[in-house]
C-alpha positions, -999 to 999 in steps of 0.1 A, spaced: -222 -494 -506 -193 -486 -480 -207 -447 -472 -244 -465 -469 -230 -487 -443 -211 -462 -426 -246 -445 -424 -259 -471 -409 -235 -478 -381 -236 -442 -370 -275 -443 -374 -268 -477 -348 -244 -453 -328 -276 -430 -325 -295 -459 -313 -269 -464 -285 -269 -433 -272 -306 -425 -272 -314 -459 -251 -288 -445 -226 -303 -415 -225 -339 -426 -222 -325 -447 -194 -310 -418 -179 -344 -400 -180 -361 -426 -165 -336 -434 -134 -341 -399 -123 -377 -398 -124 -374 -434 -101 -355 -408 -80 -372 -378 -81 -404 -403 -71 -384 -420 -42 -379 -384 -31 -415 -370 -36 -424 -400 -9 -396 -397 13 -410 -359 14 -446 -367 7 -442 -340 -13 -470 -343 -35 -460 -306 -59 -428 -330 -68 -441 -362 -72 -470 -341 -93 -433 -334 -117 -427 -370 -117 -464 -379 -134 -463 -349 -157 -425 -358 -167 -438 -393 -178 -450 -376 -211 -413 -370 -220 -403 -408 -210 -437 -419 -233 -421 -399 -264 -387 -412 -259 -399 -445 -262 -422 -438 -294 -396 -425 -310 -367 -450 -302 -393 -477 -314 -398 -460 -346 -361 -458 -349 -360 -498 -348 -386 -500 -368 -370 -475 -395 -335 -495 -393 -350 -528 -395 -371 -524 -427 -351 -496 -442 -314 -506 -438 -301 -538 -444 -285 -548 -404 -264 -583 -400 -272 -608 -375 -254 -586 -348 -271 -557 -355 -303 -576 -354 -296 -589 -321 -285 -552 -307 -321 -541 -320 -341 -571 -307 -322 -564 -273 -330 -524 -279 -364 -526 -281 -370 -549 -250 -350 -526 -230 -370 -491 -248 -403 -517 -233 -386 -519 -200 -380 -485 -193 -417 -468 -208 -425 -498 -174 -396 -484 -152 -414 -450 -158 -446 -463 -147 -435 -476 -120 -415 -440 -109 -450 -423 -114 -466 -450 -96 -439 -447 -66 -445 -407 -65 -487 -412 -65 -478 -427 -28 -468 -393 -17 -507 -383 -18 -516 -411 2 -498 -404 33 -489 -380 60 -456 -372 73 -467 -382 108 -466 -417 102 -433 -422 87 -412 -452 100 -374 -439 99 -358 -471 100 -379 -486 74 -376 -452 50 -335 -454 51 -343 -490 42 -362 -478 11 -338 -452 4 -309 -478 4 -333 -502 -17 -337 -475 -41 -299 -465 -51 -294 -503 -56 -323 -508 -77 -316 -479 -98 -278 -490 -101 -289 -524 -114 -306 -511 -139 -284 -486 -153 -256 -510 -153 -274 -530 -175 -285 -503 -204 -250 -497 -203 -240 -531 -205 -260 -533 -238 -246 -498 -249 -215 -514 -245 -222 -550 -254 -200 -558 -222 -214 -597 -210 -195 -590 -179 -214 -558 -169 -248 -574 -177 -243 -604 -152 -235 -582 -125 -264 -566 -127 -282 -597 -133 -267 -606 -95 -272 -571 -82 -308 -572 -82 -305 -600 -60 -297 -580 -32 -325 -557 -42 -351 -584 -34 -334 -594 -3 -342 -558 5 -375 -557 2 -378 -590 22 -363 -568 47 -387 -539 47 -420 -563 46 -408 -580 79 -400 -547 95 -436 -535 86 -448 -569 98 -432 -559 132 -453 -530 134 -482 -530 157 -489 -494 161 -528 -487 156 -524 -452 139 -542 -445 111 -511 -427 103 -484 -451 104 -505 -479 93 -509 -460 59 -475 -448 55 -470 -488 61 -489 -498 30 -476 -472 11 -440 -485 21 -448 -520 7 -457 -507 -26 -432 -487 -29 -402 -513 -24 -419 -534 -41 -422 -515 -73 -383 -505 -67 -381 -542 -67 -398 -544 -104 -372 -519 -111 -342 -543 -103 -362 -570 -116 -364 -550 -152 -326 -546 -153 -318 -579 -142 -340 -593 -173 -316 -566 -193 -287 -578 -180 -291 -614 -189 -297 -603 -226 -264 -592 -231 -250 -625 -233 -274 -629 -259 -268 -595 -280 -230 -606 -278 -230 -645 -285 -264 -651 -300 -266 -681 -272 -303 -679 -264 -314 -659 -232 -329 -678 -201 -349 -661 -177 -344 -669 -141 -375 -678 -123 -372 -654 -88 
């Protein structure tokens, strides 16, 4: 009984260690996309949409691992909790990686001429908090730290004051280009889906509480 437990931990250990890493796969593909549009680059953000295959099987097979450990192993009420938390945050990153191919498809619908350089260090800025945010909060479940997970909770915060930032600045814009008046749509979407990146992590962070305590999780209404 003891060495089929001690399997089972270290199959919970595997768990661990694959959601980081999935996370990690995903944060630089939100990077690599960020990049592709900064650049409108569109061989790199074509990397980012074929990369997405990769962040699709990392997901099918961290599900199945829940699945396996749920059905075939017999988990306490703490493991349980670390696998209901697992498995929302394997849902939120497949939609992280969405959102990175989503963020690179915005590289083929602009031109370099219309770039705002004020606005795109805004964006750039946006981006590094919204992908600290979330990997704080993957680790925060890794590590079942409650203190970790709040702060990222409060971090993304500051990653929607951002993007309240950026649409004004694009509101201030009157040029007529067609140039710059697509590269100003484009900018939109693209802080706001670094936005649903922060918001994903926040949603992470406040389950750690949860995976920890067991006190039931309450999503704040933003």
């Amino acid at each position: 009984m003891a060495s089929t437990r001690v399997h089972f931990q270290a199959e919970i250990e595997d768990f661990r260690s694959g959601l980081v890493e999935m996370a990690s796969l995903v944060l630089a593909q939100v990077e690599r996309g960020v990049a592709a549009w900064e650049d409108v680059d569109r061989t790199a953000a074509a990397e980012v949409v074929a990369g997405d295959e990769l962040v699709d099987q990392r997901c099918v097979e961290l599900d199945q691992k829940v699945f396996n450990l749920q059905l075939l192993e017999a988990p306490v009420a703490s493991d349980l909790r670390l696998l209901h938390v697992g498995l929302i945050a394997v849902i939120a990153l497949e939609r992280v990686g969405d959102l990175a191919v989503a963020i690179a498809n915005a590289a083929t619908s602009v031109r370099p001429e219309g770039a705002d350089t004020t606005i795109q260090a805004l964006i750039s800025r946006m981006s590094a908090h919204a992908v600290d945010v979330l990997a704080h909060a993957v680790q925060a479940i890794a590590r079942g730290d409650v203190e970790l997970g709040e702060q990222a909770r409060a971090d993304a915060a500051a990653v929607r004051r951002m993007l309240d930032t950026v649409v004004q600045a694009l509101a201030r814009t009157t040029s007529d280009d067609p140039d710059t008046r697509a590269w100003g749509a484009a900018a939109v979407l693209v802080a706001r889906h670094l936005e649903r990146v922060a918001n994903n992590g926040a949603e992470l962070g406040g389950r750690v509480r949860f995976l920890v305590t067991g006190e039931p999780f309450t999503r704040t209404v933003s």
